[in-house]
C-alpha positions as CSV (number, residue, x, y, z in Angstrom):
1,X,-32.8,12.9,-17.3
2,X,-36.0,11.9,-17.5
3,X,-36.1,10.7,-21.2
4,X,-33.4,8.4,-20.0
5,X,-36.2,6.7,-17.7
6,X,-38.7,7.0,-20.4
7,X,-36.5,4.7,-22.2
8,X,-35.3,2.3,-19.3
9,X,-37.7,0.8,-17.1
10,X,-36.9,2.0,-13.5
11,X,-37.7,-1.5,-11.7
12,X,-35.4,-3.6,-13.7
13,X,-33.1,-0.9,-13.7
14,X,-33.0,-1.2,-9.7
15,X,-33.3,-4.9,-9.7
16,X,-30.4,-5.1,-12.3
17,X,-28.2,-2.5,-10.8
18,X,-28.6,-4.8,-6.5
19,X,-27.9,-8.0,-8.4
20,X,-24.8,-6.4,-10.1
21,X,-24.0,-5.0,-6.6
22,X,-24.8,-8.2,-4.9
23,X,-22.1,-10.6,-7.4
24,X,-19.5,-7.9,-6.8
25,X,-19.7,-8.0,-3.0
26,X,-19.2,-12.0,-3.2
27,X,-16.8,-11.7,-5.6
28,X,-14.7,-9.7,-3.4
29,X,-15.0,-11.7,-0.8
30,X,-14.3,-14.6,-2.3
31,X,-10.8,-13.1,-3.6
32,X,-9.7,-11.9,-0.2
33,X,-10.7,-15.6,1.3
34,X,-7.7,-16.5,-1.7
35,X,-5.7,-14.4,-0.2
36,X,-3.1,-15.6,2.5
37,X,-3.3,-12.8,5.0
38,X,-6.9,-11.9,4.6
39,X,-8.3,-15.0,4.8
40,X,-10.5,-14.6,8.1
41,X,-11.0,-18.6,8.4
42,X,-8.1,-19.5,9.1
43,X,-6.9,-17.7,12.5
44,X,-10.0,-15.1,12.6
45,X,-7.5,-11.6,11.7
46,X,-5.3,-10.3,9.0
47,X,-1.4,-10.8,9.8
48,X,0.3,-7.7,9.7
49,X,2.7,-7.0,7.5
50,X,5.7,-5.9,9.9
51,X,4.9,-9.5,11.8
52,X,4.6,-11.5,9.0
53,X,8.0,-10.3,8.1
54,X,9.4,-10.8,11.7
55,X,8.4,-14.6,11.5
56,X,9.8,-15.0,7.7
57,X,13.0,-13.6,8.8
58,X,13.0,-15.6,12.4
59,X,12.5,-18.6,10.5
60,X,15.5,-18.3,8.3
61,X,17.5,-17.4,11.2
62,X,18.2,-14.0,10.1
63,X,17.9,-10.8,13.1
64,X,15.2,-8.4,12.7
């Protein structure tokens, strides 16, 4: 293992490995703000499933 580090520096190794962590993290983010029940802007909690369907099926006038 520790040819490896002979090879790589260890401090842009580190610095490239938070900045790789810290794109993911926003990326994530970003795709669940996409998302129409995880969006935590728009009414500040996830809708859950079995009332999502409730309303859906209220709304076509069909009984649960």
């Amino acid at each position: 293992m520790y040819k490896l580090w002979l090879i790589l520096d260890p401090r842009r190794t580190l610095a490239a490995t938070a900045a790789f962590l810290i794109v993911l993290g926003l990326l994530i983010h970003l795709l669940l703000l996409t998302t129409v029940d995880l969006n935590w802007h728009e009414d500040g909690r996830p809708i859950p499933l079995k009332a999502a369907a409730a309303y859906e099926r209220a709304q076509q006038g069909l009984p649960y």
